[in-house]
N, CA, C and O of each residue as an XYZ file, in Angstrom:
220
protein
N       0.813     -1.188      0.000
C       0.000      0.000      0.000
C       0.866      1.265      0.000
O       0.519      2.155     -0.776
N       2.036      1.480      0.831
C       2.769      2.509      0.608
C       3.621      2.454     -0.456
O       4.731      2.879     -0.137
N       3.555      2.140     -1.467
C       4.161      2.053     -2.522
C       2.922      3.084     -3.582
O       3.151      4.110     -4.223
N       2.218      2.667     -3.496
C       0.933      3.485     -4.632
C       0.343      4.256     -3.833
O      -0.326      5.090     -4.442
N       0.285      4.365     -2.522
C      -0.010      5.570     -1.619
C       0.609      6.891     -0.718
O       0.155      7.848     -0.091
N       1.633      6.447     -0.987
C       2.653      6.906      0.019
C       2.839      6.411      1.380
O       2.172      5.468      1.805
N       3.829      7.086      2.164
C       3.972      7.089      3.278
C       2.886      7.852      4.339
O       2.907      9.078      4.222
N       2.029      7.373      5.261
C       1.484      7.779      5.735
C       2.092      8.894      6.864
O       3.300      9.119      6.942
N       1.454      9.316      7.411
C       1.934     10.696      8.316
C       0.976     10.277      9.773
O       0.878     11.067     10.712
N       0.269      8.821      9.761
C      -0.025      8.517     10.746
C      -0.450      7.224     11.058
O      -0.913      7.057      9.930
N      -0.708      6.105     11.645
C      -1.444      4.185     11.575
C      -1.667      4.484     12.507
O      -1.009      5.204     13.257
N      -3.003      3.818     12.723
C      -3.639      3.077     14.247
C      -3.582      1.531     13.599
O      -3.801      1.184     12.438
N      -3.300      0.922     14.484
C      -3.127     -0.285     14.137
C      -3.782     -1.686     15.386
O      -4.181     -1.030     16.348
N      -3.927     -2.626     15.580
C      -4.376     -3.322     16.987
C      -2.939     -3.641     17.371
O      -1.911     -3.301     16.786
N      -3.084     -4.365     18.478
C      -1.739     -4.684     19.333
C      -0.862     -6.179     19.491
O      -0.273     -6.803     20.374
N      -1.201     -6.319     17.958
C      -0.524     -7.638     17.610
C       0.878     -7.475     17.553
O       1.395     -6.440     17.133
N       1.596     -8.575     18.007
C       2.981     -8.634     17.845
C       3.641     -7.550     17.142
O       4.152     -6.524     17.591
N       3.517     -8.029     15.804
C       3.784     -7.423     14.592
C       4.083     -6.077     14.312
O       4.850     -5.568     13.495
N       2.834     -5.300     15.699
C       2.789     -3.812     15.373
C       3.442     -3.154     16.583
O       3.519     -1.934     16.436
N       4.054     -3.712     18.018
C       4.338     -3.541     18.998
C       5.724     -4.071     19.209
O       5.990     -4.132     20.409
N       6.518     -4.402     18.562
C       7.933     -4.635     18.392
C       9.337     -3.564     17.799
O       9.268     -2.739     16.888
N      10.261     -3.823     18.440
C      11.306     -2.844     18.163
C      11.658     -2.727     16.780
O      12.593     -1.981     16.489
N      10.993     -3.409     15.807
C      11.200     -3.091     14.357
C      10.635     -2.188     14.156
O      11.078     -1.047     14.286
N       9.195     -2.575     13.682
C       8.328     -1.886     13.488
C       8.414     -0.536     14.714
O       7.377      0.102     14.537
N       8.708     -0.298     15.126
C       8.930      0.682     15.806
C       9.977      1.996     15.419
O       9.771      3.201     15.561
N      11.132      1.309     14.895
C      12.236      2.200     14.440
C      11.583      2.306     13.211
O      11.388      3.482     12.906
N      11.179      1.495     12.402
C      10.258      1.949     10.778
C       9.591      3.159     11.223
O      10.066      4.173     10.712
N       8.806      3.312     11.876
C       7.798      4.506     12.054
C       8.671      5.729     12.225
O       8.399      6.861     11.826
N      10.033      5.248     13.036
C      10.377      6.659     13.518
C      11.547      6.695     12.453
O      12.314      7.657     12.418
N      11.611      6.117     11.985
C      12.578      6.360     10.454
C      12.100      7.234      9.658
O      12.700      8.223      9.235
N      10.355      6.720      9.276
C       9.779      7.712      8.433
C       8.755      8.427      8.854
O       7.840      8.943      8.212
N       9.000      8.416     10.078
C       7.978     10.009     10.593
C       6.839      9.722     10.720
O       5.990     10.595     10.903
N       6.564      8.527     10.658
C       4.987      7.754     11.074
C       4.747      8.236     12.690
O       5.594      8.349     13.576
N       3.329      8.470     12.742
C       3.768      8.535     14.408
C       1.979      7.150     14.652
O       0.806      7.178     14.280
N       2.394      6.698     15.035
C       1.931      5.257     15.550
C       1.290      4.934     16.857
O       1.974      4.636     17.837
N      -0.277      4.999     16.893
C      -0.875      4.297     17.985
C      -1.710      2.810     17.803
O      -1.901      2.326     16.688
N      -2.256      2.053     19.280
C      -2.837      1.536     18.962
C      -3.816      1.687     19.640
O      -4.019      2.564     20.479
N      -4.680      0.588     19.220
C      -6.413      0.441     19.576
C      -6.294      0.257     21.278
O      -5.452      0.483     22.146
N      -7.458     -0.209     21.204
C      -7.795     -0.656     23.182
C      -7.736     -2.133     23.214
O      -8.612     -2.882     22.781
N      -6.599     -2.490     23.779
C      -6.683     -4.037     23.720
C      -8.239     -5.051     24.407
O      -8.982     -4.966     25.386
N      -8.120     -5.813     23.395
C      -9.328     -6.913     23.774
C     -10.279     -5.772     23.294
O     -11.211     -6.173     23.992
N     -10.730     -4.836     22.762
C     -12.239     -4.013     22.927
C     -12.684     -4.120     21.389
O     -12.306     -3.089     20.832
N     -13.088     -4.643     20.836
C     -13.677     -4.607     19.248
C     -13.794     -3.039     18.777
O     -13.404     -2.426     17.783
N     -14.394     -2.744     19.763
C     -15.064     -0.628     19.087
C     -13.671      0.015     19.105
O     -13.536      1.114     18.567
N     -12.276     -0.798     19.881
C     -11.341      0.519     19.450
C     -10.676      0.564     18.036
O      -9.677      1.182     17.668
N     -11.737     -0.487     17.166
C     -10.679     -0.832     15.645
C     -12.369     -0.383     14.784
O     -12.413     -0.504     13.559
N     -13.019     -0.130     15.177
C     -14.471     -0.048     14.795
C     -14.599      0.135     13.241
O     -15.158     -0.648     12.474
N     -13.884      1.495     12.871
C     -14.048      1.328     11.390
C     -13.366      0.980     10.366
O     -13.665      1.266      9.206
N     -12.357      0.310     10.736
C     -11.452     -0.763     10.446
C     -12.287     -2.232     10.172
O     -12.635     -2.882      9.186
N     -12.362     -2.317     11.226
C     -13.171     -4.021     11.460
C     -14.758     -3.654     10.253
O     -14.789     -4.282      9.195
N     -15.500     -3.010     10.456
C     -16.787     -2.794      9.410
C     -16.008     -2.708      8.011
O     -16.458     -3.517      7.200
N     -15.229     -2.132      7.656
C     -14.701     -1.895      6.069
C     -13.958     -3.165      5.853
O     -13.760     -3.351      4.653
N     -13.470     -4.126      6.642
C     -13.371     -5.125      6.647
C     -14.061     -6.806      6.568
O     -13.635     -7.897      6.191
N     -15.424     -6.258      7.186
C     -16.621     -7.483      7.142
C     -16.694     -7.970      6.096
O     -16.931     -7.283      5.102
N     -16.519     -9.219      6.041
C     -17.305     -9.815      4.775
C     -18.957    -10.247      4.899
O     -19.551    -10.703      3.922
């Protein structure tokens, strides 16, 4: 997606591994991402994420 979109200037993301690790962490602050996440365990803190997602 950041390839045909650019670099974003912001992600909310949930609190999977993936997004809560010292990689992904220096990525953001490499490129100026500034990076939160949702409310762990709470469905409504990803709300319109999760609906644009439903199948």
């Amino acid at each position: 997606a950041f390839s045909v979109l650019g670099m974003p200037k912001e992600l909310k993301t949930d609190n999977g591994p993936a997004y809560t690790s010292k990689e992904f962490h220096g990525f953001c602050q490499k490129w100026g991402i500034s990076h939160t996440t949702g409310i762990p365990h709470s469905p409504t803190g990803q709300a319109i994420v999760e609906r644009a997602h439903q199948t």
